[in-house]
C-alpha positions as CSV (number, residue, x, y, z in Angstrom):
1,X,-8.7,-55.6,-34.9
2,X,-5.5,-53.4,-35.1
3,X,-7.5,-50.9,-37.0
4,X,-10.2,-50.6,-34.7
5,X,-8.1,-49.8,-31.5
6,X,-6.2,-47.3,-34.3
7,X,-9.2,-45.9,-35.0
8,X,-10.3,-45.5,-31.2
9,X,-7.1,-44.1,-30.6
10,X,-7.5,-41.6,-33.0
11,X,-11.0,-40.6,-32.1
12,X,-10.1,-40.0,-28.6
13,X,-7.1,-38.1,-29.5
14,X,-9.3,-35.9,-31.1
15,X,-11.6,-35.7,-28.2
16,X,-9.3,-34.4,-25.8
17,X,-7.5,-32.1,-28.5
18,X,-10.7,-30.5,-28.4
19,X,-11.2,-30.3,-25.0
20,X,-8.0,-28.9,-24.4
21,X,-9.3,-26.3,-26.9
22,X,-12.3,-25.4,-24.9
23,X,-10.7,-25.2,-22.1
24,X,-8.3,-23.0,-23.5
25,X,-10.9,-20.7,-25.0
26,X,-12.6,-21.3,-21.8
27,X,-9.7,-19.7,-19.7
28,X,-9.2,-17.4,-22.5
29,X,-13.2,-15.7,-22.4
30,X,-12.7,-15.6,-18.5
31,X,-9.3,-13.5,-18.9
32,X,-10.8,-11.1,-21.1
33,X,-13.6,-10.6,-18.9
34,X,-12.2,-10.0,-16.3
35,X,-9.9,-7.8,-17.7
36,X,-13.1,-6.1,-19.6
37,X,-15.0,-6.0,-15.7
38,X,-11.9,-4.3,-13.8
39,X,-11.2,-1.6,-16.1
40,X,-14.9,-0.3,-18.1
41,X,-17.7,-2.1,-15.7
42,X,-16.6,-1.8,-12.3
43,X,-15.5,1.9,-12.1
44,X,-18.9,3.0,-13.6
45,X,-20.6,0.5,-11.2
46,X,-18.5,1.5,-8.4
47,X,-19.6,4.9,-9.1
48,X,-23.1,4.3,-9.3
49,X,-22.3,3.0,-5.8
50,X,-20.8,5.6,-3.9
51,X,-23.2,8.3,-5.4
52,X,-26.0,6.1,-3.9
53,X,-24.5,5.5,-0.3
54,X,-23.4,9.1,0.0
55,X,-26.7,10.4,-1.2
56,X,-28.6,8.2,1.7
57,X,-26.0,9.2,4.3
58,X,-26.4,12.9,3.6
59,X,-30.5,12.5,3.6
60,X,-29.8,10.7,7.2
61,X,-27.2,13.4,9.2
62,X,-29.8,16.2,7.3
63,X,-32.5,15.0,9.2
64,X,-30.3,13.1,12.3
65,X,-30.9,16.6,14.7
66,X,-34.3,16.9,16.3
67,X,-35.3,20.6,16.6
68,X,-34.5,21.3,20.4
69,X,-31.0,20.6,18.9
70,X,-31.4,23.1,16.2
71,X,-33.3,25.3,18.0
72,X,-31.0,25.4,21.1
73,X,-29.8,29.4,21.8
74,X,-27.6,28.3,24.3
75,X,-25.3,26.4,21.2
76,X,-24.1,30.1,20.6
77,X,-22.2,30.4,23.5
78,X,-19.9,27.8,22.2
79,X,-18.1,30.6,20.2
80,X,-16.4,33.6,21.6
81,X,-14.3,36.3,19.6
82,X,-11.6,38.4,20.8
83,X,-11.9,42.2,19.5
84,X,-9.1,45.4,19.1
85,X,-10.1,48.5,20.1
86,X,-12.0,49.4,17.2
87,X,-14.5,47.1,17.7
88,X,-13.6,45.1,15.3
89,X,-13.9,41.0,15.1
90,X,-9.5,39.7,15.0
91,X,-10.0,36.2,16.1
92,X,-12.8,33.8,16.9
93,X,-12.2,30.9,19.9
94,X,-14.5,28.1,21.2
95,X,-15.7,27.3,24.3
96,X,-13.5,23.8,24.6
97,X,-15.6,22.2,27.0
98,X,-19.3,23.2,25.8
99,X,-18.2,22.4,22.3
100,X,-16.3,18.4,23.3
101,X,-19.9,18.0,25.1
102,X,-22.3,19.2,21.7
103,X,-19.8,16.9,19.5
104,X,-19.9,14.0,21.9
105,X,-23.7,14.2,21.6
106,X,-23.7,14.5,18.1
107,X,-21.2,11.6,17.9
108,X,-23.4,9.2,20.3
109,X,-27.0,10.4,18.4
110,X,-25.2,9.5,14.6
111,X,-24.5,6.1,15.6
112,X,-27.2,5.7,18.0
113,X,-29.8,6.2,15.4
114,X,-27.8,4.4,12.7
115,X,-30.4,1.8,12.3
116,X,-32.3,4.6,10.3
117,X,-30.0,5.0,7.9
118,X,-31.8,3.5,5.0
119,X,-30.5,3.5,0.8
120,X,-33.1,3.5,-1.1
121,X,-31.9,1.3,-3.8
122,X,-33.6,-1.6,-5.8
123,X,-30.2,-3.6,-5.4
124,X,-29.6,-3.4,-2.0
125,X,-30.2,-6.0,0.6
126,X,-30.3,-4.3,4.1
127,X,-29.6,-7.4,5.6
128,X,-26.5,-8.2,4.5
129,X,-25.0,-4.8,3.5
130,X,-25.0,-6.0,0.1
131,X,-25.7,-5.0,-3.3
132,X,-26.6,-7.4,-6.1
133,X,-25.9,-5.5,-9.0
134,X,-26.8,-6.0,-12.4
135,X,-23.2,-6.4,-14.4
136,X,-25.4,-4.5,-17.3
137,X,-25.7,-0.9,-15.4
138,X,-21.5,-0.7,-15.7
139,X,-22.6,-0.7,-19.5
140,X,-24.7,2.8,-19.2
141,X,-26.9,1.5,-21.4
142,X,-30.7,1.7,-20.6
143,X,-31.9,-1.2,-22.2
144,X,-28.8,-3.3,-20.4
145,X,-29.0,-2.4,-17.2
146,X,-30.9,-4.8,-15.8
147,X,-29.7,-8.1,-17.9
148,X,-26.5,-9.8,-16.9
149,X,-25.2,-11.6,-13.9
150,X,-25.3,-9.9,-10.3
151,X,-21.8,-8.5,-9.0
152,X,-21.9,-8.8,-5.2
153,X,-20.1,-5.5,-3.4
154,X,-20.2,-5.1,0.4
155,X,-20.6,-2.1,1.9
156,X,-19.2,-1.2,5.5
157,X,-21.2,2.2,6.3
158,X,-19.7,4.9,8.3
159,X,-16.5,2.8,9.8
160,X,-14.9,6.2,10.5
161,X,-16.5,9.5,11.0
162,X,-14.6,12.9,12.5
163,X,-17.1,15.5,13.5
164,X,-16.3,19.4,14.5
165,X,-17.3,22.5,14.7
166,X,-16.6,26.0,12.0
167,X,-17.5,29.5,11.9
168,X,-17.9,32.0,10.0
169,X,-18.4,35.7,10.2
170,X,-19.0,38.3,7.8
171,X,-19.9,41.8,7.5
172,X,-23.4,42.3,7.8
173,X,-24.3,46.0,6.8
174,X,-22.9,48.5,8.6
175,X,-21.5,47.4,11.7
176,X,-22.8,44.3,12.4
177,X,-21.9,41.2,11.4
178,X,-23.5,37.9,10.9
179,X,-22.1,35.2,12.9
180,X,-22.6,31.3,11.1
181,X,-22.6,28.1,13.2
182,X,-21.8,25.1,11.4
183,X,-21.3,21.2,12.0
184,X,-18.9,19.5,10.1
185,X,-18.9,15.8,9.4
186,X,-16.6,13.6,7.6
187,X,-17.7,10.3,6.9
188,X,-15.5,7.1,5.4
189,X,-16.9,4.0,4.3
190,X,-15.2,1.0,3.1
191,X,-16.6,-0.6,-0.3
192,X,-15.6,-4.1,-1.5
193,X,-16.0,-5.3,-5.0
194,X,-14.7,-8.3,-6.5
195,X,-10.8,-8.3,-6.6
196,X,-10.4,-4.7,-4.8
197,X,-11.9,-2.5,-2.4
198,X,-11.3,0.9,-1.4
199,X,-12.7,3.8,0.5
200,X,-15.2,7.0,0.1
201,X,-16.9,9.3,1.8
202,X,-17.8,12.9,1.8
203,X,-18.2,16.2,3.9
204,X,-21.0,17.6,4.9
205,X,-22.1,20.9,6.4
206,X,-25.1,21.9,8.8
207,X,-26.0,24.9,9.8
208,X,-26.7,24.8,13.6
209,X,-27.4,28.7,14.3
210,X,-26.8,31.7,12.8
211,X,-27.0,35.0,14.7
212,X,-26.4,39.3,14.0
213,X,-24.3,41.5,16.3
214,X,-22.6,43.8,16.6
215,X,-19.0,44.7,14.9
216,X,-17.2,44.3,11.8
217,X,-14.4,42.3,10.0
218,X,-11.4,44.1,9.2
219,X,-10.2,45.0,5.7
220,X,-7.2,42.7,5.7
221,X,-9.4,39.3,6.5
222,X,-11.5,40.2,3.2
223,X,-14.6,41.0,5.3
224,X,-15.2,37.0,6.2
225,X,-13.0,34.8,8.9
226,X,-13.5,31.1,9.1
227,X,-11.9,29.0,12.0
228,X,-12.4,25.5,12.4
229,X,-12.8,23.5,16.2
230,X,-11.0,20.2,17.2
231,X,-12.2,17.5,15.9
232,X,-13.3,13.9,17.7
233,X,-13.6,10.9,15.8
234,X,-15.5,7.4,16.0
């Protein structure tokens, strides 16, 4: 009798020796996955990530302005340019008011039509503002990129934009110059992964008009001034 309870004694010492071995290993694997995820497969998929939203976001603004926006000879007048006696082009200014009422519009249509802001990705649920991502793609391998479980990262598009105007004029032949209208828009998004999050975004650039007169740059500017407007953000 004594060596039957001995026996079961010993046999369940055993069994939870090596249960406590799994579960050590167990922790162990989940450790060194993790610490494999946060440092090779989550910048690459991260990566993949912000190329994706950035690339949809800059297809959206590209095409945001309808054509009596683009169009619109009056958006000139925004700029005016103070000249020495020579003729010559020693400071560019903006219309204040005209260009607060442009940017306000251009604020109100970007988040107005935000709804058509669409990524074109097979992981994306539009939902949710979610992608499912395969853990394989962080592995750049092309045969792996689909296999493996789904890492969830949230996206929270455009949270914080700041929208202005610059111009730029250079010497155009001989005295004229050509006179560049652009719309500048900085976008920030916040991305959460497992464990971290961070922001991204980008600039972008849109030429709104673009005209010849007459003039010149001088010499010392190196032919081509720049000046940026205020700025109003979201």
């Amino acid at each position: 009798m004594k060596l039957k309870r001995k026996a079961k004694f010993y046999f369940r010492k055993k069994i939870n020796n090596w249960l406590f071995v799994y579960f050590f290993l167990g922790c162990l694997f989940v450790i060194l996955f993790l610490n494999i995820f946060n440092i090779k497969l989550k910048p690459k998929i991260e990566d993949i990530l912000v190329y994706e939203v950035n690339k949809s976001i800059y297809d959206y603004i590209f095409y945001m302005f309808d054509i009596d926006i683009l169009t619109n000879e009056n958006i000139m007048n925004i700029i005016s340019f103070q000249k020495n006696k020579d003729n010559e082009i020693i400071a560019v200014d903006y219309n204040f008011n005209m260009a607060y009422e442009y940017l306000s519009d251009g604020m109100g249509k970007l988040y107005e039509d935000v709804d058509k802001l669409k990524i074109d990705f097979a992981y994306f649920d539009s939902n949710k503002n979610i992608f499912l991502i395969p853990s394989g793609m962080g592995t750049g391998n092309i045969f792996l990129e689909r296999m493996g479980f789904k890492v969830p990262c949230k996206i929270d598009l455009l949270n914080h934009v700041n929208m202005g105007f610059k111009t730029k004029v250079t010497n155009y032949g001989v005295n004229n110059i050509l006179v560049e209208l652009y719309l500048v828009i900085e976008t920030n998004n916040k991305m959460i992964v497992p464990y971290s999050e961070h922001q991204f975004g980008e600039t972008y650039e849109i030429v709104l008009a673009s005209k010849v007169i007459m003039g010149s740059v001088p010499l010392y500017y190196g032919d081509t001034i720049e000046k940026s407007s205020a700025i109003i953000s979201s």
